[in-house]
MMTF fields as JSON, N, C-alpha, C and O atoms, coordinates in Angstrom:
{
  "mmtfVersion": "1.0.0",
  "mmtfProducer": "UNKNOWN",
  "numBonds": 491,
  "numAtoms": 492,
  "numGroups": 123,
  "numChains": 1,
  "numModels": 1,
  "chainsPerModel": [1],
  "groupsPerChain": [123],
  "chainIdList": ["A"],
  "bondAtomList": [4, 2, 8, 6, 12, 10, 16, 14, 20, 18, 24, 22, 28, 26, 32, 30, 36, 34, 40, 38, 44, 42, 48, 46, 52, 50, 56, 54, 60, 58, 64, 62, 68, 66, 72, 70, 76, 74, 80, 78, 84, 82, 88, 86, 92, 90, 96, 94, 100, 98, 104, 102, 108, 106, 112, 110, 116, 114, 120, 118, 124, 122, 128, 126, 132, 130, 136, 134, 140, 138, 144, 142, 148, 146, 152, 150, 156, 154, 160, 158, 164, 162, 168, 166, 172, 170, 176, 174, 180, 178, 184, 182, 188, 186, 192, 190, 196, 194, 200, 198, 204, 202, 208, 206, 212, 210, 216, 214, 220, 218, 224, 222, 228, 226, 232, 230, 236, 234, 240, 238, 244, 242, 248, 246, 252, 250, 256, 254, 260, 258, 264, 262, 268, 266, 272, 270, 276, 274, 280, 278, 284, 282, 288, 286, 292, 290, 296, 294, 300, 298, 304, 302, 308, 306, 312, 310, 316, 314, 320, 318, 324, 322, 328, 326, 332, 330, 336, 334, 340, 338, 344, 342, 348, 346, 352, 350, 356, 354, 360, 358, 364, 362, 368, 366, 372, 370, 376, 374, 380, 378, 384, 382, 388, 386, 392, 390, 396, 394, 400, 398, 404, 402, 408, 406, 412, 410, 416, 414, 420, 418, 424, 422, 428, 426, 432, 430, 436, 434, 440, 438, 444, 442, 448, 446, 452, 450, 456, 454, 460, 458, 464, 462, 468, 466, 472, 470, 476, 474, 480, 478, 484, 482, 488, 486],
  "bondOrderList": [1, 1, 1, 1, 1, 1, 1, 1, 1, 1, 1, 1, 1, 1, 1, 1, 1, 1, 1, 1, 1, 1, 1, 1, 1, 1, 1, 1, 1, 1, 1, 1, 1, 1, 1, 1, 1, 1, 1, 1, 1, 1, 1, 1, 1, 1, 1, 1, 1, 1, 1, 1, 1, 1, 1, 1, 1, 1, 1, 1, 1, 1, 1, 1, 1, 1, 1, 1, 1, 1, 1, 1, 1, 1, 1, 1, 1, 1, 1, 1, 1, 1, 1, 1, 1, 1, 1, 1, 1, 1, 1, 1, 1, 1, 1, 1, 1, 1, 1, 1, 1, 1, 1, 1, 1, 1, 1, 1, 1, 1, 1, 1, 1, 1, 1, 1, 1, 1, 1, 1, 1, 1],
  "groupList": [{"groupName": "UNK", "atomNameList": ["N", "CA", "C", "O"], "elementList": ["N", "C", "C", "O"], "formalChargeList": [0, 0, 0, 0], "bondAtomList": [1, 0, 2, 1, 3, 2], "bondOrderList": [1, 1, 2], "singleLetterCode": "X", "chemCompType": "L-PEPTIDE LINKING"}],
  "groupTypeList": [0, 0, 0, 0, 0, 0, 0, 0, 0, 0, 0, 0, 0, 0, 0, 0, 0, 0, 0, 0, 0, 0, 0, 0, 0, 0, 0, 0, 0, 0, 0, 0, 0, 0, 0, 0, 0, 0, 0, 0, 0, 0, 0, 0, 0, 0, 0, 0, 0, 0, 0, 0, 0, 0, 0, 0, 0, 0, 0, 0, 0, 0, 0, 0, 0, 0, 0, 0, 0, 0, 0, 0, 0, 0, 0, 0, 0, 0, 0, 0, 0, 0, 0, 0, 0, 0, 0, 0, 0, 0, 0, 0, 0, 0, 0, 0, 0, 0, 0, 0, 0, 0, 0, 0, 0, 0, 0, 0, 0, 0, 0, 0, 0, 0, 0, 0, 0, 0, 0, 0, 0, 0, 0],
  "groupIdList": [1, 2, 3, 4, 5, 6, 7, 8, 9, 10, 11, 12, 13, 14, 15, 16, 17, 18, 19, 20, 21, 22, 23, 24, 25, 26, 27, 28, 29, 30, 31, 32, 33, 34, 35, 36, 37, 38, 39, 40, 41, 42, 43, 44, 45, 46, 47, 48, 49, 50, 51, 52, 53, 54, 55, 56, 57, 58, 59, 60, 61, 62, 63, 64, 65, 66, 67, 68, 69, 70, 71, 72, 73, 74, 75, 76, 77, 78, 79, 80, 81, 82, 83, 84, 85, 86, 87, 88, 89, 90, 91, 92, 93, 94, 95, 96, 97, 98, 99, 100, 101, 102, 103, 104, 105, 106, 107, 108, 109, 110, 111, 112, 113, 114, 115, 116, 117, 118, 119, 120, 121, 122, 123],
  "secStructList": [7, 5, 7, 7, 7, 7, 7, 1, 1, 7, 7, 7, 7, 3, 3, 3, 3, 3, 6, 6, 3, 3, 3, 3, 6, 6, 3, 3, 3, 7, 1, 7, 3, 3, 3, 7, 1, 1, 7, 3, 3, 6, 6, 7, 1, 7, 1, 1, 4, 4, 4, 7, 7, 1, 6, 6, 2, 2, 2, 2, 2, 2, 6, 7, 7, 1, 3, 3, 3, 3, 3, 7, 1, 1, 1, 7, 7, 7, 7, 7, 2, 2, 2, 2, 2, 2, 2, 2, 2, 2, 6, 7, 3, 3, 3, 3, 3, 7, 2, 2, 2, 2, 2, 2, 2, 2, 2, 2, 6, 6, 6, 6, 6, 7, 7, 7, 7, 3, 3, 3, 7, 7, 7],
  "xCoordList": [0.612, -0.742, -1.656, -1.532, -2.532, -3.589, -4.846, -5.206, -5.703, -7.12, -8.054, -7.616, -9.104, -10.046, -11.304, -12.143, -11.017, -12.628, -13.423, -13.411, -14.036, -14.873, -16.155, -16.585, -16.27, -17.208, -17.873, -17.269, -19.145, -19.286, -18.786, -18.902, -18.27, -16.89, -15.688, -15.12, -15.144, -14.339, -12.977, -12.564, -12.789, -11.603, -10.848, -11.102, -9.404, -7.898, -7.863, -7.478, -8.117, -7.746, -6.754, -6.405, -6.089, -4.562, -5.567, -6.57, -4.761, -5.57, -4.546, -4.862, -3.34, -2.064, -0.999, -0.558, -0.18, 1.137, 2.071, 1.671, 3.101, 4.481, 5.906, 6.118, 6.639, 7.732, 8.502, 9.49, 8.161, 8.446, 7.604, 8.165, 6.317, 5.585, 4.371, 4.122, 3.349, 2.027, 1.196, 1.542, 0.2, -1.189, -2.336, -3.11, -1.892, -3.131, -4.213, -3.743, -5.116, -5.977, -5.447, -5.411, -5.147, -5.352, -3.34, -2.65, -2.787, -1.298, -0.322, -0.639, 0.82, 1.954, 2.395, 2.112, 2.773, 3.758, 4.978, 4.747, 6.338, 7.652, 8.393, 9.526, 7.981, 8.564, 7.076, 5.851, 8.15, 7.632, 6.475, 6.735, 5.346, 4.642, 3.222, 2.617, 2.755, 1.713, 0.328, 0.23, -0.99, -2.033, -3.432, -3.819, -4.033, -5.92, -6.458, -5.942, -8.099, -9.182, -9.219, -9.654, -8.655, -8.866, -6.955, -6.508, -6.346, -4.774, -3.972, -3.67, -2.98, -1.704, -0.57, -0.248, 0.154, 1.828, 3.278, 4.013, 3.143, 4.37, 5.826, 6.706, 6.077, 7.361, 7.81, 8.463, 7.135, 7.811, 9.224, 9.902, 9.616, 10.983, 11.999, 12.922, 11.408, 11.676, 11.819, 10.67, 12.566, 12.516, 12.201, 11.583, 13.231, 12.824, 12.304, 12.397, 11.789, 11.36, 12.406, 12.035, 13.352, 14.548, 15.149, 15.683, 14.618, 14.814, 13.26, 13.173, 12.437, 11.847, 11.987, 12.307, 11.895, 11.811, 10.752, 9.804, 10.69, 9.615, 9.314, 8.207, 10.4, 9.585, 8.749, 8.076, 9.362, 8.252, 6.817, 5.976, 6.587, 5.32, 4.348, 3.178, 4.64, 3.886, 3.075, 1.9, 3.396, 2.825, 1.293, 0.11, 1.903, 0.754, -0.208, -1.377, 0.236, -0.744, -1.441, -2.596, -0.921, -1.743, -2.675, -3.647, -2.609, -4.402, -5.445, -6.558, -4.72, -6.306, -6.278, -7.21, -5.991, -6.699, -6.498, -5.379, -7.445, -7.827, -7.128, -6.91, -6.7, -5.949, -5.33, -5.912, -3.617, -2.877, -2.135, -2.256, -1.755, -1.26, 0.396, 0.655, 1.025, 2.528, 2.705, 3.056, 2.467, 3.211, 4.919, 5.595, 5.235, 7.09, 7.881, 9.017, 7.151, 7.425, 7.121, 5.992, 8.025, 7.621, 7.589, 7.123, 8.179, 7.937, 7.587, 8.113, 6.836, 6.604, 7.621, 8.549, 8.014, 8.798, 7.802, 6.584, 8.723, 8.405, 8.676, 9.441, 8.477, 7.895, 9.174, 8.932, 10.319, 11.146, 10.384, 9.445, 10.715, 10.273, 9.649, 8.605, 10.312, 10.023, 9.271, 9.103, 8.832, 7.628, 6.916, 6.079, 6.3, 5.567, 4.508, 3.31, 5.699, 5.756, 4.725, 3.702, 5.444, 4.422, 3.125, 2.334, 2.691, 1.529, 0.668, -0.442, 0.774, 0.512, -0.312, -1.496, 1.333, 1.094, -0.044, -0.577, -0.56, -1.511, -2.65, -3.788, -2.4, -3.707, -4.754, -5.977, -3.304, -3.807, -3.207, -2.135, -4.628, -3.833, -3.227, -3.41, -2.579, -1.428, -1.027, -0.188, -1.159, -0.628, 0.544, 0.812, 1.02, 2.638, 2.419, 2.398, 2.233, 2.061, 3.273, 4.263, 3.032, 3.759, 2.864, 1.672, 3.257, 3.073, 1.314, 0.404, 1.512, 0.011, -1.262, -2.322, -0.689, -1.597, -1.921, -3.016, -1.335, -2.13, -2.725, -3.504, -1.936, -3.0, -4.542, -5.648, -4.279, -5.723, -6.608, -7.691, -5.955, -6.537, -6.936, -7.87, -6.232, -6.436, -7.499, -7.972, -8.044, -9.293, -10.133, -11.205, -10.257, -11.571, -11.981, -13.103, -10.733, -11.096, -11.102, -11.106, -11.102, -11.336, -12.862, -13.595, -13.229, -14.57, -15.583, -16.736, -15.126, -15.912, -15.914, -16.17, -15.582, -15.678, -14.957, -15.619, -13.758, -13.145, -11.874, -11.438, -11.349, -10.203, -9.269, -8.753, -8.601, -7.327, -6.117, -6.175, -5.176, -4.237, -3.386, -3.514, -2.433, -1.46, 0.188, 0.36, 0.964, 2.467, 2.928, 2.733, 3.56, 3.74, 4.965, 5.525, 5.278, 7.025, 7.658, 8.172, 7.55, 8.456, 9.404, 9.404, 10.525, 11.56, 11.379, 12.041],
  "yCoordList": [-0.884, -1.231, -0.091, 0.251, 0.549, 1.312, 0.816, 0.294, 1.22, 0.721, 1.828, 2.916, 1.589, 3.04, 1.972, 1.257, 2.219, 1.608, 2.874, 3.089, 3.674, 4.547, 4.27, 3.295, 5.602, 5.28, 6.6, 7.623, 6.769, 7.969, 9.115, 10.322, 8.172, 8.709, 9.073, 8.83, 9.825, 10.652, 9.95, 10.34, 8.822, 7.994, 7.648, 7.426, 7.661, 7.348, 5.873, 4.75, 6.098, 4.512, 4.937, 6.075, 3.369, 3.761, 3.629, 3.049, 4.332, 4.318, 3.85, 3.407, 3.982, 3.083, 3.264, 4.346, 1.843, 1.44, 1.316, 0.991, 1.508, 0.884, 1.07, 2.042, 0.454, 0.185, 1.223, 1.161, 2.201, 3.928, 4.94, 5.729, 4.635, 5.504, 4.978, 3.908, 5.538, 5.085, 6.295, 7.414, 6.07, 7.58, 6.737, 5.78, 7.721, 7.755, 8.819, 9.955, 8.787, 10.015, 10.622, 9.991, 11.888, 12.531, 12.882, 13.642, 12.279, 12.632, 11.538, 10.453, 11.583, 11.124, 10.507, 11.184, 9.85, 9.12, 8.634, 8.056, 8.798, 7.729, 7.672, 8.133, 7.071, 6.629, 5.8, 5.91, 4.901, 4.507, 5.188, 6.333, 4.71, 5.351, 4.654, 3.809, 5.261, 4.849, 5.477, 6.67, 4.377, 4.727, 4.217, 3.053, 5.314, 4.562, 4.957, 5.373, 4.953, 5.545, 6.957, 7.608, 7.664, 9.503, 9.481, 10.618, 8.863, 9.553, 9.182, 8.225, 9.522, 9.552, 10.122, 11.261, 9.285, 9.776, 9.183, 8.199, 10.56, 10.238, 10.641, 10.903, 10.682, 10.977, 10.312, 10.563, 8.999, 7.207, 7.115, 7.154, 6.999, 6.846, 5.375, 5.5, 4.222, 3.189, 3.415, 3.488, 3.501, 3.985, 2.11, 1.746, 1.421, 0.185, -1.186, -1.328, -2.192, -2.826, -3.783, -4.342, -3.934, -4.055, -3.316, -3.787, -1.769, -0.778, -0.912, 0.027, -1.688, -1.955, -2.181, -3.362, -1.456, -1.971, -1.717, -1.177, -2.074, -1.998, -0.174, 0.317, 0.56, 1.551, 2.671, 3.699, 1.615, 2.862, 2.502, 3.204, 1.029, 0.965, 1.561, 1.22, 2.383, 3.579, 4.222, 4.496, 4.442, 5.642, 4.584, 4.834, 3.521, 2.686, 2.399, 2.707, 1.675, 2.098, 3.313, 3.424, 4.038, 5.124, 5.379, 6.086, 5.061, 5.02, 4.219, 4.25, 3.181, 2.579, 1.634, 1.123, 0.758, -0.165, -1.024, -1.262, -1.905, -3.581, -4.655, -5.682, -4.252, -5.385, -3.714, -2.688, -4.171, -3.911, -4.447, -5.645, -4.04, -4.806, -3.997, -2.794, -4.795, -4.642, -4.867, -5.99, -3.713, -4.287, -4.109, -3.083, -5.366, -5.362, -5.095, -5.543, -4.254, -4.214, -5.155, -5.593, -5.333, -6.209, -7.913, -8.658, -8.259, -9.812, -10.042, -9.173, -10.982, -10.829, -10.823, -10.722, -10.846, -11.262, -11.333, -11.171, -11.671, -12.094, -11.038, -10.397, -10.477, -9.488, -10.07, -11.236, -9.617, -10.273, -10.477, -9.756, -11.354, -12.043, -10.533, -10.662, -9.621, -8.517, -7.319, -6.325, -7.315, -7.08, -7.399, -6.555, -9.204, -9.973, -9.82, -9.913, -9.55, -10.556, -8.637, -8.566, -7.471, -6.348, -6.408, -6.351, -6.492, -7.097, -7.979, -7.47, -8.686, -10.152, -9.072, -9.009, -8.114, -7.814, -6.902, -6.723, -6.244, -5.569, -6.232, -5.859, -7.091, -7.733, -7.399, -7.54, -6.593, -6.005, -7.401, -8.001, -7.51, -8.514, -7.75, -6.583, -8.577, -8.007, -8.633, -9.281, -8.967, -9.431, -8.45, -7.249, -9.547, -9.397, -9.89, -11.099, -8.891, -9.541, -8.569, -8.095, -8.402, -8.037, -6.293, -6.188, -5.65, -4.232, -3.924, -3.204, -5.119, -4.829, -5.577, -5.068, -6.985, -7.054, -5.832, -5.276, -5.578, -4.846, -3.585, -2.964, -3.295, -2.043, -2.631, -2.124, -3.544, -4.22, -4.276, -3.694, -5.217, -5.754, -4.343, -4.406, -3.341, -2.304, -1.328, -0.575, -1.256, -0.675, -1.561, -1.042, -3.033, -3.783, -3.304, -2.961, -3.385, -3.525, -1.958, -1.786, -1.164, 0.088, 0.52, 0.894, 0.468, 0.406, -0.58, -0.494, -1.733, -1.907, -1.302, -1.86, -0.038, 0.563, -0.568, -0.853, -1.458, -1.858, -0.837, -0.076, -0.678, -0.08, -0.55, -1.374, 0.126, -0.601, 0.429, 1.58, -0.052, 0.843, -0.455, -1.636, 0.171, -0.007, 1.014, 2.221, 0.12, 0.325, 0.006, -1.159, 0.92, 0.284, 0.656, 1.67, -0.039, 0.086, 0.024, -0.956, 0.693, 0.204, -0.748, -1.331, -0.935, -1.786, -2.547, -3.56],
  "zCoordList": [-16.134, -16.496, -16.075, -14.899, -16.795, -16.56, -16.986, -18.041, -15.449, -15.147, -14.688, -14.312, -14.718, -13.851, -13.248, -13.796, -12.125, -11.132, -10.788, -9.576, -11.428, -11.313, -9.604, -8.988, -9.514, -8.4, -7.916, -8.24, -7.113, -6.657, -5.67, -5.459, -5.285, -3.868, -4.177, -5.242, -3.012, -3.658, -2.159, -1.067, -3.044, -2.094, -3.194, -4.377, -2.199, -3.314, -4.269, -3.943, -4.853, -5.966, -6.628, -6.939, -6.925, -7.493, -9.361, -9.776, -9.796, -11.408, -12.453, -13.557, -12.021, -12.737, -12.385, -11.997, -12.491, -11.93, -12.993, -14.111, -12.801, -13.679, -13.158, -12.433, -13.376, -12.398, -12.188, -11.456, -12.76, -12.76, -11.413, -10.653, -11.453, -11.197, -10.9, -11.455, -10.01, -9.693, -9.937, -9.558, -10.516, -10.507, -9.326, -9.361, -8.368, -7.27, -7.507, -7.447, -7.68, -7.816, -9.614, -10.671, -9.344, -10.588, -9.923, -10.603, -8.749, -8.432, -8.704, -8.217, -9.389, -9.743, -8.629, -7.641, -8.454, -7.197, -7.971, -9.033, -7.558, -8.172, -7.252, -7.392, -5.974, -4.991, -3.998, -4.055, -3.064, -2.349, -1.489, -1.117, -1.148, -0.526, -0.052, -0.712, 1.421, 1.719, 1.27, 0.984, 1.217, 0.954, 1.586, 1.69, 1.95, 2.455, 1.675, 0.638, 2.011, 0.974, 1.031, 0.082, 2.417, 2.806, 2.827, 2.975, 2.757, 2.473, 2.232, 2.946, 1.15, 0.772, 1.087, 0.747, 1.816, 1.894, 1.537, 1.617, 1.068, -0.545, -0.089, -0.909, 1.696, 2.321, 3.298, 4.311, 2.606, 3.753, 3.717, 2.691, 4.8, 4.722, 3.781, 2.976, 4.26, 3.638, 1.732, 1.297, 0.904, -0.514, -1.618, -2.618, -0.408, -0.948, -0.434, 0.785, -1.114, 0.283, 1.03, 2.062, 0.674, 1.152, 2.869, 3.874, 2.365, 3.708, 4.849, 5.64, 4.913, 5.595, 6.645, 6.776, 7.923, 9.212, 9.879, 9.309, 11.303, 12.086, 12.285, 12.066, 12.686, 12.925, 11.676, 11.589, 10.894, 9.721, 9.536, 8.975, 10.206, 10.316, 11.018, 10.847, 11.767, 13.127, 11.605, 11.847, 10.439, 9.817, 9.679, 9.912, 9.26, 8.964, 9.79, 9.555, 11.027, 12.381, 12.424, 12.014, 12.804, 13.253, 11.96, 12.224, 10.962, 10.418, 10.52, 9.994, 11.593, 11.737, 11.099, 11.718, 10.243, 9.396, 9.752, 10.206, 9.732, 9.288, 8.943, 9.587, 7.577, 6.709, 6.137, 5.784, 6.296, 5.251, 3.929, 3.675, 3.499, 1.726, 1.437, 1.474, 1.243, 0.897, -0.384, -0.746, -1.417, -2.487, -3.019, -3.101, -3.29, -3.073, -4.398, -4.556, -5.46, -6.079, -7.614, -7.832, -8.39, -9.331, -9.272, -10.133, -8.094, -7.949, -6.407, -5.71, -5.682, -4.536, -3.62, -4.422, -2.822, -1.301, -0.228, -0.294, 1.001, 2.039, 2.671, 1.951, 3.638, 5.015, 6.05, 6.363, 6.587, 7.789, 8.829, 9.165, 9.317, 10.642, 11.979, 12.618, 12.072, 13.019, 12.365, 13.072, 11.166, 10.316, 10.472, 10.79, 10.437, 10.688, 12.084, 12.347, 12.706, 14.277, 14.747, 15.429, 14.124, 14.387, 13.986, 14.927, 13.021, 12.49, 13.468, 13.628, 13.892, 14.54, 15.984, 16.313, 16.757, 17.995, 17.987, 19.081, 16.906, 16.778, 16.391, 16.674, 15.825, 15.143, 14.275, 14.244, 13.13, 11.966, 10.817, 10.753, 9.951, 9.012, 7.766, 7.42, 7.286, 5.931, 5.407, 6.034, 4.169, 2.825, 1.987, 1.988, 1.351, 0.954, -0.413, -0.644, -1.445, -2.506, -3.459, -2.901, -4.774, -5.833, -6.286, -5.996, -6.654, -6.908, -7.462, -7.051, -8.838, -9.384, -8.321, -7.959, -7.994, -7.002, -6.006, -6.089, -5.43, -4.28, -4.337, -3.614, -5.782, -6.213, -6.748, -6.56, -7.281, -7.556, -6.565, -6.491, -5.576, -4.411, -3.356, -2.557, -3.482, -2.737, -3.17, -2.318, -4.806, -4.945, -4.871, -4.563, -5.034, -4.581, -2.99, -2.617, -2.162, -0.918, -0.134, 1.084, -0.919, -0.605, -0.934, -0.019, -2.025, -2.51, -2.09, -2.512, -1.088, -0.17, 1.176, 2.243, 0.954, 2.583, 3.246, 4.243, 3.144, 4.064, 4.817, 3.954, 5.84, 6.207, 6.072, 6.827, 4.489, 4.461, 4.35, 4.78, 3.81, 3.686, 3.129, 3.453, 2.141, 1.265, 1.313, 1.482, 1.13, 1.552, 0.086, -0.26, -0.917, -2.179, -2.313, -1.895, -2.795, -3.484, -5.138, -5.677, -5.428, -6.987, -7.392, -8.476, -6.124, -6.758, -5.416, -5.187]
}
């Protein structure tokens, strides 16, 4: 699906997804990868959300945010219990949704100057 939320700022919005590939900015992504409003990194170790564990979440921490967003690809899942339970100990919130959601949900809530960050996955 391709969308454009235009704006005067010059922060990352995803601009289109497909189960191939994501356009962040005016850059290609076809792999897993994290995202805020000031950065993208496109060399997460986790490739699927399957390979998810706790310590790849440090990349996510250490930016700071608020509320994070998991998208799991093309249908939702659930987050394992020691995923969760990291989340919680920090007392960062995070949603677990499906691929287009959270790219959605991640330029509304970016373009409100909220601190977020997004964890996206293809498959």
């Amino acid at each position: 699906m391709r969308f454009t939320l235009e704006s005067g700022t010059h922060v990352n919005t995803v601009r289109a997804y497909s189960a191939e590939a994501l356009r962040i900015g005016e850059q290609e992504v076809r792999a897993s990868c994290i995202v805020s409003a000031e950065q993208l990194m496109t060399d997460w170790a986790p490739r699927r959300f399957e390979d998810l564990e706790v310590a790849h979440l440090e990349a996510i921490f250490a930016l700071d945010p608020e509320v994070v967003l998991i998208g799991t690809g093309p249908r939702q899942r659930f987050a394992p219990a020691p995923v969760r339970a990291a989340f919680g100990a920090r007392a960062i919130g995070f949603e677990v949704m499906d691929l287009g959601a959270a790219c959605r949900t991640f330029n509304i809530l970016v373009h409100e100057d909220r601190r977020v960050a997004a964890a996206l996955f293809l498959e």
